[in-house]
FITOR-282635 format. One record per residue (C-alpha): residue in one letter; x, y, z; residue number from 1. Coordinates in steps of 0.1 Angstrom, whole numbers, plus 5000, padded with zeros to 4 digits. Example, Ala and Ser with C-alpha at 12.3 -4.5 7.8 and 13.67 -1.06 7.14 Angstrom:
residues 2
  resn    c1    c2    c3  resi
     a  5123  4955  5078     1
     s  5137  4989  5071     2
//
This chain:
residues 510
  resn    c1    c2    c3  resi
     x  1552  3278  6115     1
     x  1544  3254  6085     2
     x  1524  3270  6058     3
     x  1499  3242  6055     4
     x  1496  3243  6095     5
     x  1484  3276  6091     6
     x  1462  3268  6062     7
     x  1445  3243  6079     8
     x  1444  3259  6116     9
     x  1422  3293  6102    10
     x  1399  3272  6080    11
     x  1393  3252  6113    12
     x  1388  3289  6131    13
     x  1361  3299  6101    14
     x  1340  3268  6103    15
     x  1341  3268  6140    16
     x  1324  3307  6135    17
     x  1300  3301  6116    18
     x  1292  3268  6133    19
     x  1291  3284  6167    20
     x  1268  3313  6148    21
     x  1245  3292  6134    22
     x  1240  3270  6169    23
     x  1234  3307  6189    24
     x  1204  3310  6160    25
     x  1190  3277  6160    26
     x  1192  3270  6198    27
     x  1164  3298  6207    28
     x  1147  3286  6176    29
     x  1148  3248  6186    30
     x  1132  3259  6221    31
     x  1105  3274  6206    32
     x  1101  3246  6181    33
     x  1095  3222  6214    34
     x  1071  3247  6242    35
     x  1055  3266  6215    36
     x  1044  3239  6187    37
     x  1046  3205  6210    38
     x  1071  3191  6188    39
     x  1043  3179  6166    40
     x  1060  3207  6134    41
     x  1091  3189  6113    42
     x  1118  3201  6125    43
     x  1135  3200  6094    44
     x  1115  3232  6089    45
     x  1139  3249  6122    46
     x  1167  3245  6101    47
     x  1154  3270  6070    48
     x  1144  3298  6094    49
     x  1175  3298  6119    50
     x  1198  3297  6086    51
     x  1179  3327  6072    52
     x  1179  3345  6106    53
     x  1217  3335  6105    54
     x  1219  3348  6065    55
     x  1202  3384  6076    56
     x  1229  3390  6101    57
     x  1254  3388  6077    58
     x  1237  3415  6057    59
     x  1220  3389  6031    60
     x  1185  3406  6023    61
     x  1155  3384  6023    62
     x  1125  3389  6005    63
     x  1096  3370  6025    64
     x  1068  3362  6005    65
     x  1031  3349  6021    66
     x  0999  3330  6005    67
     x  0969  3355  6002    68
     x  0953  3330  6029    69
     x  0977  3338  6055    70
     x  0969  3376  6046    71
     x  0935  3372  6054    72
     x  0939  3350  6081    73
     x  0963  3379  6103    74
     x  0944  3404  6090    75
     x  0975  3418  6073    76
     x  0976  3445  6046    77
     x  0975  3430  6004    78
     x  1015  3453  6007    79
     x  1024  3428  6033    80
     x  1025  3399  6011    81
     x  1056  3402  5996    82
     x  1088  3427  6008    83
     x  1122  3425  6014    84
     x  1137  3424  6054    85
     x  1173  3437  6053    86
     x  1178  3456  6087    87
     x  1204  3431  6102    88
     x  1206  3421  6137    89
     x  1243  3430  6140    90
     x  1251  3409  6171    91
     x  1253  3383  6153    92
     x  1281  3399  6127    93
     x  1299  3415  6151    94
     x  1305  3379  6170    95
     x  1319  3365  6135    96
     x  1342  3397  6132    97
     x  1354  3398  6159    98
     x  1368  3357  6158    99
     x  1376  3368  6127   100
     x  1404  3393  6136   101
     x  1416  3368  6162   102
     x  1424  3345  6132   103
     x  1439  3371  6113   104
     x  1459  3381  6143   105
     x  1472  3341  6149   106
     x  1481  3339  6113   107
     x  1501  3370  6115   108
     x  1518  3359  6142   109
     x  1528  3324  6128   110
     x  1544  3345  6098   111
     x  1520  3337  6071   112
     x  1490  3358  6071   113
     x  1483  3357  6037   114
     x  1480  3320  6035   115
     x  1461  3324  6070   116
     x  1435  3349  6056   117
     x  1427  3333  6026   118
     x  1425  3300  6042   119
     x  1395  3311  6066   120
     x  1378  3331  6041   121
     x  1374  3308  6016   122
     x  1365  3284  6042   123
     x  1335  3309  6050   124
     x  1326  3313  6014   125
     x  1323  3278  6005   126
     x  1301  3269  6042   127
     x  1277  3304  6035   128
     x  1271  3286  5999   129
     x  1260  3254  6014   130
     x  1240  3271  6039   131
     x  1226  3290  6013   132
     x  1215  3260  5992   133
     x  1202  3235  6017   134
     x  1180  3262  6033   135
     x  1164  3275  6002   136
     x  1128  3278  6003   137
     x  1100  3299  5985   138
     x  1088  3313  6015   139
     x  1121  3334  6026   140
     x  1144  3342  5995   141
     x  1176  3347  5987   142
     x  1198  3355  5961   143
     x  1228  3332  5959   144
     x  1257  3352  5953   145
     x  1248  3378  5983   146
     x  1243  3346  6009   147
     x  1279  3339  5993   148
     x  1291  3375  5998   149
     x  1278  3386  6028   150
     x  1290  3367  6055   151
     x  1325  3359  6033   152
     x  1333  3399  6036   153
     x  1323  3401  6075   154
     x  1348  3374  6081   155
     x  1372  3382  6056   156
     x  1379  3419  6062   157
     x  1385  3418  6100   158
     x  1408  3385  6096   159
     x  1425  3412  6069   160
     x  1424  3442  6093   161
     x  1434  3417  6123   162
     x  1464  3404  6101   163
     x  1478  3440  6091   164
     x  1478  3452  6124   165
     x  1498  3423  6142   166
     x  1522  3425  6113   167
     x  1520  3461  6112   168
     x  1532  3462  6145   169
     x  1555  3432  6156   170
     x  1571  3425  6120   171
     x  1556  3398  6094   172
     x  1592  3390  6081   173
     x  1576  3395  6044   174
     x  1560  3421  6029   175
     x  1549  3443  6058   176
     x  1585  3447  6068   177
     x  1598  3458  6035   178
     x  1570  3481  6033   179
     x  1579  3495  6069   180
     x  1619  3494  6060   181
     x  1610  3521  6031   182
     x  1590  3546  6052   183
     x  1605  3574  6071   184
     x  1604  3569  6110   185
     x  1585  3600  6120   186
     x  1556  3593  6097   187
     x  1555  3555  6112   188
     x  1552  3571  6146   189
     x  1526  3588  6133   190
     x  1506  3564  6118   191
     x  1512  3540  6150   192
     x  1499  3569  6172   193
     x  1470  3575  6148   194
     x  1457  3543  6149   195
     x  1453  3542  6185   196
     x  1439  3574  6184   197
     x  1414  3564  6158   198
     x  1401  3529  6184   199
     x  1402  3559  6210   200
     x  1380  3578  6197   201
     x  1356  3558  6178   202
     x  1354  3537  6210   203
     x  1344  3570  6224   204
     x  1316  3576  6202   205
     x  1302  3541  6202   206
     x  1303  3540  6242   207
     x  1281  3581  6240   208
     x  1257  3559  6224   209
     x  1255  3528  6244   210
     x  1250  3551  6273   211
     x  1223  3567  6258   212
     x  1205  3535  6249   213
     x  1210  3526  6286   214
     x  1196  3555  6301   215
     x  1166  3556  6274   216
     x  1155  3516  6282   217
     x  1151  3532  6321   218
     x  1139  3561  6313   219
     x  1112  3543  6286   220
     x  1106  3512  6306   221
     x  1066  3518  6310   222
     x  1067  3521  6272   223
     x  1085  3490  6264   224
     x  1064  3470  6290   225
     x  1034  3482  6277   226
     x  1043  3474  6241   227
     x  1054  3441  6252   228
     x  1015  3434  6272   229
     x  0999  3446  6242   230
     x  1013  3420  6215   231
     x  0994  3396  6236   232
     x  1023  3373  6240   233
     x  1027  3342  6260   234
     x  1057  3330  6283   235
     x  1073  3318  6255   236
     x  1064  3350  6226   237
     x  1081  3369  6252   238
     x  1113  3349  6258   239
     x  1115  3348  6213   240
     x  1111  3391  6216   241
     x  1135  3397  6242   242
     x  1160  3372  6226   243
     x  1157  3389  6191   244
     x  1160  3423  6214   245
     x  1192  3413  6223   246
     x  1204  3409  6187   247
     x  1195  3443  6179   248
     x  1211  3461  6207   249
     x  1244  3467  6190   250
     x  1224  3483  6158   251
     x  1201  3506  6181   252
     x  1237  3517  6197   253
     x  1248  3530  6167   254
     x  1213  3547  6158   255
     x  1222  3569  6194   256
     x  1256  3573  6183   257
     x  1244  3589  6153   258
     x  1221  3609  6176   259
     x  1246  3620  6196   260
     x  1274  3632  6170   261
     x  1243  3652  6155   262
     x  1225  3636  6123   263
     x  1199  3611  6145   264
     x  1185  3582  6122   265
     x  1151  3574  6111   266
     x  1124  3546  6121   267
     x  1105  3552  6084   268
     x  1101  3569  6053   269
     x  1100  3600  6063   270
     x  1108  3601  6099   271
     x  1134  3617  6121   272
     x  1148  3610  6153   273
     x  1173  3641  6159   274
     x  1184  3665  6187   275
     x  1171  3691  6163   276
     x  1141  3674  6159   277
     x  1117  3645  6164   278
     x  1092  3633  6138   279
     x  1081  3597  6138   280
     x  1044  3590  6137   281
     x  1029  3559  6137   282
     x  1057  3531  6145   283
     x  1049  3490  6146   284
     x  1047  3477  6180   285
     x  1077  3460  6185   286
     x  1089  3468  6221   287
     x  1123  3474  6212   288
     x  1112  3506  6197   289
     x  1095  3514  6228   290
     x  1133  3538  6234   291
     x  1127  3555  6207   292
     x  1119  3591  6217   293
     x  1086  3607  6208   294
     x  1098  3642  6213   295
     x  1135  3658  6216   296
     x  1149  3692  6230   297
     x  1170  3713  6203   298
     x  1196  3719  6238   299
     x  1207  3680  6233   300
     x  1228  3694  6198   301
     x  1253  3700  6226   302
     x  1254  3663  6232   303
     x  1280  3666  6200   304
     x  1303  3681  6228   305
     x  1310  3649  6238   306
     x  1322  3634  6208   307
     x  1342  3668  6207   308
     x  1354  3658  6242   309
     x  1362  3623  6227   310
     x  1384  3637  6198   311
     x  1404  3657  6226   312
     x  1409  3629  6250   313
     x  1425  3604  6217   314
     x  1447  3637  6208   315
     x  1458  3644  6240   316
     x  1468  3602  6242   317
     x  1480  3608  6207   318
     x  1505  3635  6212   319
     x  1518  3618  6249   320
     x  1530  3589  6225   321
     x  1545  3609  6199   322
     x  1570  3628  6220   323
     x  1571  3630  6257   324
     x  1603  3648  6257   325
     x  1618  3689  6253   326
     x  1584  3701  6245   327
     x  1602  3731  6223   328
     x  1617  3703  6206   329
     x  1582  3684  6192   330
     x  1582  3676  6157   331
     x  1552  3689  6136   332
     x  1550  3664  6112   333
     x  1541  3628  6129   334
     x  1511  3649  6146   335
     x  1500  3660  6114   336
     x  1500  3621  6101   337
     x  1485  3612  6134   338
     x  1453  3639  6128   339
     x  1449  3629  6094   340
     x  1448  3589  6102   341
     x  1426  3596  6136   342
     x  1400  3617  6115   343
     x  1398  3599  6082   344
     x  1398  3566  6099   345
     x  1373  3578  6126   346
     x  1349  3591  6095   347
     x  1357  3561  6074   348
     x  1342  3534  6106   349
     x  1316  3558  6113   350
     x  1304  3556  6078   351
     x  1307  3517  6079   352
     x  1288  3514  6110   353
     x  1260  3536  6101   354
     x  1259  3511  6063   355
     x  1261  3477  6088   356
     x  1230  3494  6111   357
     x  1204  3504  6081   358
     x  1178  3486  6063   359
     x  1145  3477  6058   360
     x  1122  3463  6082   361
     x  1094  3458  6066   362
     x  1067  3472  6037   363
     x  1060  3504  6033   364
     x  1075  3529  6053   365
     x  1095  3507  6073   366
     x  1115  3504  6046   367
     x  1140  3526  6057   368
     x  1154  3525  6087   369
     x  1192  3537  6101   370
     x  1211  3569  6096   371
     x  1223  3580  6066   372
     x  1263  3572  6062   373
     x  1275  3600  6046   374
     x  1258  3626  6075   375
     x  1272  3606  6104   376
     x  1307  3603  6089   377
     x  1311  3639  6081   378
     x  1297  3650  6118   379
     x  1322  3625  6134   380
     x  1350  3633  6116   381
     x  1343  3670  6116   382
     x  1336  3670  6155   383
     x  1371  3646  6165   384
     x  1392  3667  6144   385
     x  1379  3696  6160   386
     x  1390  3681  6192   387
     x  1422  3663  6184   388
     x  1436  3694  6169   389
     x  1430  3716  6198   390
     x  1450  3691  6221   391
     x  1475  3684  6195   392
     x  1486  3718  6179   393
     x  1482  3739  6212   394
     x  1510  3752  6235   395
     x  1517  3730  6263   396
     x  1521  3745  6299   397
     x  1552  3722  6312   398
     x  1574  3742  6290   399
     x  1612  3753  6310   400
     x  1615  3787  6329   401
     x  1644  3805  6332   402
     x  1659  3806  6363   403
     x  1679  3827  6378   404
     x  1713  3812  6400   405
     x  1725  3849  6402   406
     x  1700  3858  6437   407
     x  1705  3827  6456   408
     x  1745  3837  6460   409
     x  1756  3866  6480   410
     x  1771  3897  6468   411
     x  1804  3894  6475   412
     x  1803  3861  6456   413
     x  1794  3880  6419   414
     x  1829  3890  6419   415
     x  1843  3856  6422   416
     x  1854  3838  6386   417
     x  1849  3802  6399   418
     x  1809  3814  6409   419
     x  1804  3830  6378   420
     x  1820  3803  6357   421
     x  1798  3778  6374   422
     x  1765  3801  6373   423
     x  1774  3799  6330   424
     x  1781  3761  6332   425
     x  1755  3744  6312   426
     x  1753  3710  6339   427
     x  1728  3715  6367   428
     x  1745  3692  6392   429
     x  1778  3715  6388   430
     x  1755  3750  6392   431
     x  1738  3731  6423   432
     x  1775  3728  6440   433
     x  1784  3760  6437   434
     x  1751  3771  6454   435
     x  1755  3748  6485   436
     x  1789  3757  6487   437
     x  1781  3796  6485   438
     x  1758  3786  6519   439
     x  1782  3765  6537   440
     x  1808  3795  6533   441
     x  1779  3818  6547   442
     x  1772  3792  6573   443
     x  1804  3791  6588   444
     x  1812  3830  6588   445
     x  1783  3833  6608   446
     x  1796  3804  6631   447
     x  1824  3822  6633   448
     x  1811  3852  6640   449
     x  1790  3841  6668   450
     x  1819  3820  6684   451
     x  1839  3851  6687   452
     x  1812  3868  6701   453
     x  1811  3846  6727   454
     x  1843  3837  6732   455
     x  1851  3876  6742   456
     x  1821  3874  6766   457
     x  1832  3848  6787   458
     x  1865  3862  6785   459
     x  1853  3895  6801   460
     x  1828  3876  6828   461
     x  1863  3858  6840   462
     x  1884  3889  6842   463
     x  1858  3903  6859   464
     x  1859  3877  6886   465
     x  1896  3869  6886   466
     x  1927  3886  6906   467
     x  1933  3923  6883   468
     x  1961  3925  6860   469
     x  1978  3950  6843   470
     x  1962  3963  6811   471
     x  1993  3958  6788   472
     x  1990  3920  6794   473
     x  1948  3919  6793   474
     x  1955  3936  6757   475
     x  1986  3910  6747   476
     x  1959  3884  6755   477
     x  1933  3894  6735   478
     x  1952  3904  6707   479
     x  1964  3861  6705   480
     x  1926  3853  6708   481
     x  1919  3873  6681   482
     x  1946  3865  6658   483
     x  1937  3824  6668   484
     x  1901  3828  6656   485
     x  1909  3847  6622   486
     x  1933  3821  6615   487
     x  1913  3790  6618   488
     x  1881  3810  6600   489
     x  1910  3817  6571   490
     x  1919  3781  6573   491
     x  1880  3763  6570   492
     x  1868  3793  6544   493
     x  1903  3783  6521   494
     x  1893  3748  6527   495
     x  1856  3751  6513   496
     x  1865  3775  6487   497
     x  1889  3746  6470   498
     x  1863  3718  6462   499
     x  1857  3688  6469   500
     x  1884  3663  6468   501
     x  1893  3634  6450   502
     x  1881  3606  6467   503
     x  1851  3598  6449   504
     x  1830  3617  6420   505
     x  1817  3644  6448   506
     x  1843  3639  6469   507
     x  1839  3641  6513   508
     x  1834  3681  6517   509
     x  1855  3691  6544   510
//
């Protein structure tokens, strides 16, 4: 595809993000603007608070500042006047990343992601500055050159990520290629399998989390209900909490994450919310933070089992990709690569996610708020490589057993070259043959057997009943029956004992 078609098609794809962003913000916001305030406010005031609502998701901190009469008029605290919001809500980012990677994966797959890439994200950069600068005002500040950077590195880094990996894996006829051309295969396959691994698991841990969350907001609905009656809200201050609820679900899933892999998270200075422990005193009455758990058990540290259990599933995946073959012949190296890119990629997004899901929430003690990056990384890297490497590097159980082909003959075929021969032949379907042929031979001596038997009974039963002969020619006769029946046995046994013949690759069996 044409380089300026790509060019222009992504910096179409990053204004239609951050459009579509801002409208999701300013929507709710116009709605309230209309029930709540009559329509009588200017609504050129809706456009600085959705943008700044739109900036904080992004990761832009804003430092809201309010006149000493609005203080005294809400009965706030003189510390409340001035302090800086930056927990973000990270629905909001994780909508612009994840159209971001879609753009990066289009512009891969036209052939010119690098064109593609920078396309959108300077399209993104130049949009956050205009937001930044028409929606200025004293009341909600913020400093230029983060409103630039924020959102610029939320789209820019997944289009990256979302380029690398389309050209990673179906070619980029550029740079990619030449890069892949000068690797060795086996730590390719590696990497490859690692990668998945890596989404495995860290999809893993994110979904322990979100199934916390969902089992706390049932478990804590009283709580949240009655923090919701006690703000005193009407129809409309309810529908505004919910909403901004819902833009904080995806941070308060990766505070449980951190709670199950181990080092919990904190609603204040000074506060812990951890299976080892619980300490969080007095916490604002927002009924979001009604799931937040007054008191835990030190039995839920074996929660971390299931991240654990999460590592082994991704290396059990991980090592079915990499060879599903002799397992005596399975390389060591490509599930070495794959452990090192599952864990250090697992405890390199864990770390990111625990940065994106931290901030400050308000003055005071609420000023910190999120788990601590470096604890969460280190307990989900630690706890997934415990579990990949037990699936990985352990023995596996569908390993080959001897067999022998010896038994299923009978003894007076272990003298016979051609059985032996074919009992050292390293070709199954050849070592199969011999053994039905081995029981067809038995089969028909014991047909032949039998049909003697028989033959000599019915023989006797009509000499019996029949006009007496002399004994010279009842012994003449038998003697002829006899011979008659050992030569045709000599005949079919000679006949078996040859092969198959050459009509086809088996060949009719006689």
């Amino acid at each position: 595809m044409n380089r300026l078609l790509v060019l222009l098609l992504a910096a179409f794809d990053a204004a239609l993000v951050v459009a579509v962003g801002l409208a999701v913000v300013l929507a709710p916001v116009t709605l309230l603007w209309i029930f709540a305030l009559g329509g009588e406010a200017d609504w050129v005031a809706l456009w600085p608070a959705g943008a700044t609502i739109w900036q904080v998701g992004h990761f832009v901190p804003v430092t809201l500042s309010f006149p000493a009469e609005f203080l005294v008029a809400t009965g706030l605290p003189e510390e409340a006047g001035q302090f800086t919001f930056s927990l973000a809500p990270l629905a909001l980012a994780l909508f612009t990343a994840v159209f971001a990677a879609r753009s990066g994966a289009r512009a891969a797959g036209a052939g010119a992601w690098p064109t593609g890439v920078l396309s959108g994200t300077a399209t993104v950069a130049a949009l956050s500055a205009l937001v930044a600068v028409t929606s200025a005002t004293p009341v909600a500040a913020v400093d230029l050159a983060a409103a630039i950077l924020g959102p610029t590195l939320v789209f820019g880094v997944p289009a990256l990520l979302g380029a690398l990996v389309r050209g990673w894996s179906q070619g980029d006829g550029g740079l990619l290629d030449t890069l892949s051309e000068r690797i060795p295969d086996d730590i390719q396959d590696g990497v490859d399998a690692g990668a998945r691994g890596l989404a495995v698991s860290l999809s893993g841990v994110i979904g322990l989390g979100a199934l916390l969350l969902g089992i706390l907001f049932f478990a804590r609905g009283g709580e949240i209900v009655a923090l919701t009656q006690s703000s005193h809200a009407d129809l409309i201050g309810v529908v505004v909490l919910s909403l901004g609820a819902l833009l904080y679900v995806p941070t308060l899933i990766v505070w449980f994450a951190a709670f199950v892999a181990g080092p919990g998270f904190a609603v204040g200075a000074g506060t812990a919310v951890s299976p080892a422990g619980t300490s969080v005193g007095v916490l604002p009455g927002i009924p979001v933070l009604g799931v937040v758990p007054e008191s835990t058990s030190s039995a839920l540290l074996l929660l971390a089992l299931l991240v654990v259990g999460a590592g082994a599933f991704a290396g059990w995946m991980v090592r079915g990709m990499l060879h599903a073959g002799d397992p005596a012949d399975e390389p060591l190296r490509p599930r070495l690569v794959a452990l090192v890119t599952m864990v250090l990629g697992s405890a390199a997004g864990a770390a990111a996610l625990a940065w994106a899901a931290q901030g400050a929430l308000g003055p005071g003690r609420l000023g910190e708020m999120g788990t601590a990056p470096g604890a969460f990384a280190a307990a989900v890297g630690v706890e997934i490589a415990i579990g990949a490497a037990v699936m990985m590097f352990s023995p596996r159980s569908d390993s080959p057993r001897p067999t022998s082909t010896r038994a299923e003959g009978s003894s007076a075929d272990e003298g016979d070259p051609s059985f032996a021969d074919a009992a050292r032949s390293p070709h199954p379907e050849l070592r199969a043959g011999e053994r039905a042929k081995r029981s067809r031979l038995a089969s028909v001596g014991h047909w032949f057997a039998f049909r003697d038997t028989a033959a000599l009974s019915r023989t006797s039963d009509v000499s019996a009943a029949a006009q007496p002969r002399t004994e010279t020619a009842d012994a003449g006769a038998e003697d002829r029956r006899d011979s008659t029946a050992d030569e045709q046995a000599t005949d079919v046994l000679g006949d078996l004992r040859e092969g198959p013949t050459a009509d086809g690759p088996d060949g009719p069996h006689r």
